[in-house]
C-alpha positions as CSV (number, residue, x, y, z in Angstrom):
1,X,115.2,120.6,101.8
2,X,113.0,119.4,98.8
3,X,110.3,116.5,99.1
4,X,109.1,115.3,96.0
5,X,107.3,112.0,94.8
6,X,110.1,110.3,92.2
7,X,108.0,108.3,89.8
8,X,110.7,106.3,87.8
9,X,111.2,103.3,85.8
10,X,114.9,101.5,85.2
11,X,115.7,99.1,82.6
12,X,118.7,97.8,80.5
13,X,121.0,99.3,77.8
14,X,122.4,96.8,75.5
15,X,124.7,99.5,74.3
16,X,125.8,102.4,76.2
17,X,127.4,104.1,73.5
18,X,125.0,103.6,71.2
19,X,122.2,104.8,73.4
20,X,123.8,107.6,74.5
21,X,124.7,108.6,70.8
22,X,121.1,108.6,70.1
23,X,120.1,110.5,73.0
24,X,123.0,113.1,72.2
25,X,120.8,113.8,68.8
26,X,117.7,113.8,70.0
27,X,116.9,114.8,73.2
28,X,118.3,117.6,75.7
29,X,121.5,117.3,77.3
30,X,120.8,118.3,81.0
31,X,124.2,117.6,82.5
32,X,126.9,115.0,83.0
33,X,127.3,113.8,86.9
34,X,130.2,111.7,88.3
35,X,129.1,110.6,91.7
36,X,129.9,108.3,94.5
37,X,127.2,107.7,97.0
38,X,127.1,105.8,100.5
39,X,124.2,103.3,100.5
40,X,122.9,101.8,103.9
41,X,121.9,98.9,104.6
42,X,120.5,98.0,108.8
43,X,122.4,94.7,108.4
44,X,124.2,92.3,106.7
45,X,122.6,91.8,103.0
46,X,123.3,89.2,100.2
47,X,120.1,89.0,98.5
48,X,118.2,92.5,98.4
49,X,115.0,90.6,98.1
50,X,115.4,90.2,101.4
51,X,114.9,93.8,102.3
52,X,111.9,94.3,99.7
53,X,109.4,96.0,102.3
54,X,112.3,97.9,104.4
55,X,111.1,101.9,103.0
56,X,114.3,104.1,103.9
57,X,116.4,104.2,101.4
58,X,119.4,106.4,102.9
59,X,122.7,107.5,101.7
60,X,125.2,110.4,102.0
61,X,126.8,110.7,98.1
62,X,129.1,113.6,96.4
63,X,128.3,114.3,93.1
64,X,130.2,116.6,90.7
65,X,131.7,117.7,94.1
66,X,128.7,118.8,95.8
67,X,127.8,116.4,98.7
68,X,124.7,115.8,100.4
69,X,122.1,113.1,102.6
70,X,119.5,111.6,100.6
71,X,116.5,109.7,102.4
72,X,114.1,108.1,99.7
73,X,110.4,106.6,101.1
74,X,108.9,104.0,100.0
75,X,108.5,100.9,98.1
76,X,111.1,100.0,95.7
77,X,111.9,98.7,92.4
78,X,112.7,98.6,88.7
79,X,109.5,100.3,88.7
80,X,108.4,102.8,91.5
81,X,107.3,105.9,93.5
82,X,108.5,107.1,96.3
83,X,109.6,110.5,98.4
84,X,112.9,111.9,98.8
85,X,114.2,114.3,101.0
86,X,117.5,115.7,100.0
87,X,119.6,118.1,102.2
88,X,122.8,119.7,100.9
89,X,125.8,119.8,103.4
90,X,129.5,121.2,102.5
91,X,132.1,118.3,101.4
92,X,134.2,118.9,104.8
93,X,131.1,117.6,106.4
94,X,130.7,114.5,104.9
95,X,132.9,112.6,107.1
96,X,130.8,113.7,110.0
97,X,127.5,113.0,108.5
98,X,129.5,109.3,108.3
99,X,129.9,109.6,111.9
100,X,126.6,111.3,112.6
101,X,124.6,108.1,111.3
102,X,126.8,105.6,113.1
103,X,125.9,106.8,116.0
104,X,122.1,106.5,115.0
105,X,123.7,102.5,113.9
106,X,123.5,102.7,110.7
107,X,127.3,102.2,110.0
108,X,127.3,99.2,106.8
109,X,126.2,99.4,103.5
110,X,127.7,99.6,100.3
111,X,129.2,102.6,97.5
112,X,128.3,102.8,94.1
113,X,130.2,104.8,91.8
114,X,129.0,106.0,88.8
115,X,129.4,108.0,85.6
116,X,125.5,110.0,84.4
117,X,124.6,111.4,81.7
118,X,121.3,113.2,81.9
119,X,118.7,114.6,79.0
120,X,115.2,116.1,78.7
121,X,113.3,113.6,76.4
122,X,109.3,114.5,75.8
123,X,108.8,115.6,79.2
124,X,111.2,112.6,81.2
125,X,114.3,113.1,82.7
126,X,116.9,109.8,81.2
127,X,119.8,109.4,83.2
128,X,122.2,106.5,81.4
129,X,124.3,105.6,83.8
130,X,127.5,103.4,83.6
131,X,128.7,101.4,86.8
132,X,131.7,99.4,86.3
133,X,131.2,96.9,83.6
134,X,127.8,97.5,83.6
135,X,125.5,99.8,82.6
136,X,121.1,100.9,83.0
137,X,118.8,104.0,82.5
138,X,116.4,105.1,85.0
139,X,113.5,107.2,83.6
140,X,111.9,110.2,85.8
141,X,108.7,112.1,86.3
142,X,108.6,114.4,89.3
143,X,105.4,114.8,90.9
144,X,104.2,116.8,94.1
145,X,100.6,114.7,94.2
146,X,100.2,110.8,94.6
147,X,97.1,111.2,92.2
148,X,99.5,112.3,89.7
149,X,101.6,109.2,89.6
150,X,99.6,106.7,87.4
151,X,99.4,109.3,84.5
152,X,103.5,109.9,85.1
153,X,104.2,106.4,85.5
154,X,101.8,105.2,81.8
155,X,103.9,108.4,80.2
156,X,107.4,107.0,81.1
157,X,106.3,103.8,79.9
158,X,105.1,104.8,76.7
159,X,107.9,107.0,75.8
160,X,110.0,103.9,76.4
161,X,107.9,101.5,74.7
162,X,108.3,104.0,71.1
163,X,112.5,104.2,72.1
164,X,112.9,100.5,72.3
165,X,114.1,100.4,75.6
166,X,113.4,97.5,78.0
167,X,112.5,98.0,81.4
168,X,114.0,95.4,83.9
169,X,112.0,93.1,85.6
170,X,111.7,93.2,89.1
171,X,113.9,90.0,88.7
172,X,116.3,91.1,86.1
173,X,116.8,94.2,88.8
174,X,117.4,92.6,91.7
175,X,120.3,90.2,90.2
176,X,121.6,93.5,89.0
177,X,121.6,95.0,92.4
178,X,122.9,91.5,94.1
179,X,125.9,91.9,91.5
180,X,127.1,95.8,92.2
181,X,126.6,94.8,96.1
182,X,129.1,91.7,96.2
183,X,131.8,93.6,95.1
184,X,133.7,93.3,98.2
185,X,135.8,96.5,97.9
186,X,132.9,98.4,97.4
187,X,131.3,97.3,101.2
188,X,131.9,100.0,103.7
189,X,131.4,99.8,107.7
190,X,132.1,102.6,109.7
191,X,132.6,100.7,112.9
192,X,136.0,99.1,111.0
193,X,137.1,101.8,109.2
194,X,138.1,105.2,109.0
195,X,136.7,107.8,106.5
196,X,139.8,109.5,105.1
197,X,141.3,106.1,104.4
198,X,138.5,105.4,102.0
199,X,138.8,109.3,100.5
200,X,142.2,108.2,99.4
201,X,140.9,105.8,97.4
202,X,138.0,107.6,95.7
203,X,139.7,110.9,96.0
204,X,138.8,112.4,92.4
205,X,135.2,112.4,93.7
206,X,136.2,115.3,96.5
């Protein structure tokens, strides 16, 4: 298990091939990640704004084959800080960990997924992702100490200031969100349906 404070930032890219050429040249390329992730929600959502103050943030996603359950803590945004707990499990167990949290009732939420690219630039981890149509950047500092947030979170927003890259507003995030969470085929609940119908259908991710 790791537990580390996730200072990060997310905005918009304009152009995903253009900002990924530039990143190509100029910063490190850490790895590519095709994942597909499991997001819960305790109820019925249409507006996320709703759920601004709700702090667990949990999901069971595969990525690059490797699966695992994900719990992030605390407040969030296009701007934020929060912990996360990640624990690896094997792929023939994700089904179960499906299960494992219905029985706890949290059986609705929504997948995401996506197509990450990830680079070392001055210090901050850039992930551009792509997401159907659509596509953002979230920019990362890892801290182990909530007194080192501030300085993480004025770095991130410096380096991003000198690249040109807008971070959303909280407004500009949460119609974002609202958007990849009406997608109807994307909505998942556990209590309807059966885990290795909706493998057949993402199957390249397992």
């Amino acid at each position: 298990m790791k537990e580390q404070i996730e200072v990060e930032v997310r905005g918009k890219i304009l152009d995903f091939s253009k900002t990924l050429d530039f990143f190509k040249k100029n910063a490190q390329f850490v790895e590519e990640k095709d994942r597909l992730s499991f997001i819960y929600f305790r109820d019925d959502v249409k507006d996320v704004s709703e759920i601004k103050d709700e702090l667990v943030d949990l999901r069971v996603r595969i990525t690059n084959k490797k699966a695992e359950i994900v719990m992030k803590y605390g407040k969030w945004g296009s701007q934020e800080s929060r912990k996360e707990f990640s624990f690896p499990i094997s792929n023939e167990n994700f089904g179960p960990a499906l299960d494992f949290f219905k029985c706890l009732g949290w059986s609705k939420g929504v997948m995401m997924d996506t197509k990450t690219f990830v680079f070392n630039y001055e210090g901050i981890e850039f992930a551009l992702v792509s997401v159907g149509k659509n596509s953002y950047f979230e920019a990362e500092i890892l801290v182990n100490s909530q007194k080192n947030i501030e300085s993480a979170n004025k770095k991130i927003k410096e380096v991003c200031s000198f690249l040109n890259l807008d971070i959303f507003s909280e407004g500009e995030f949460i119609s974002l969100i609202n958007y990849l969470n009406s997608r109807k085929e994307y909505l998942f609940d556990m209590e309807k349906e059966n885990f290795e119908d909706i493998k057949e259908k993402f199957e390249e991710y397992f």
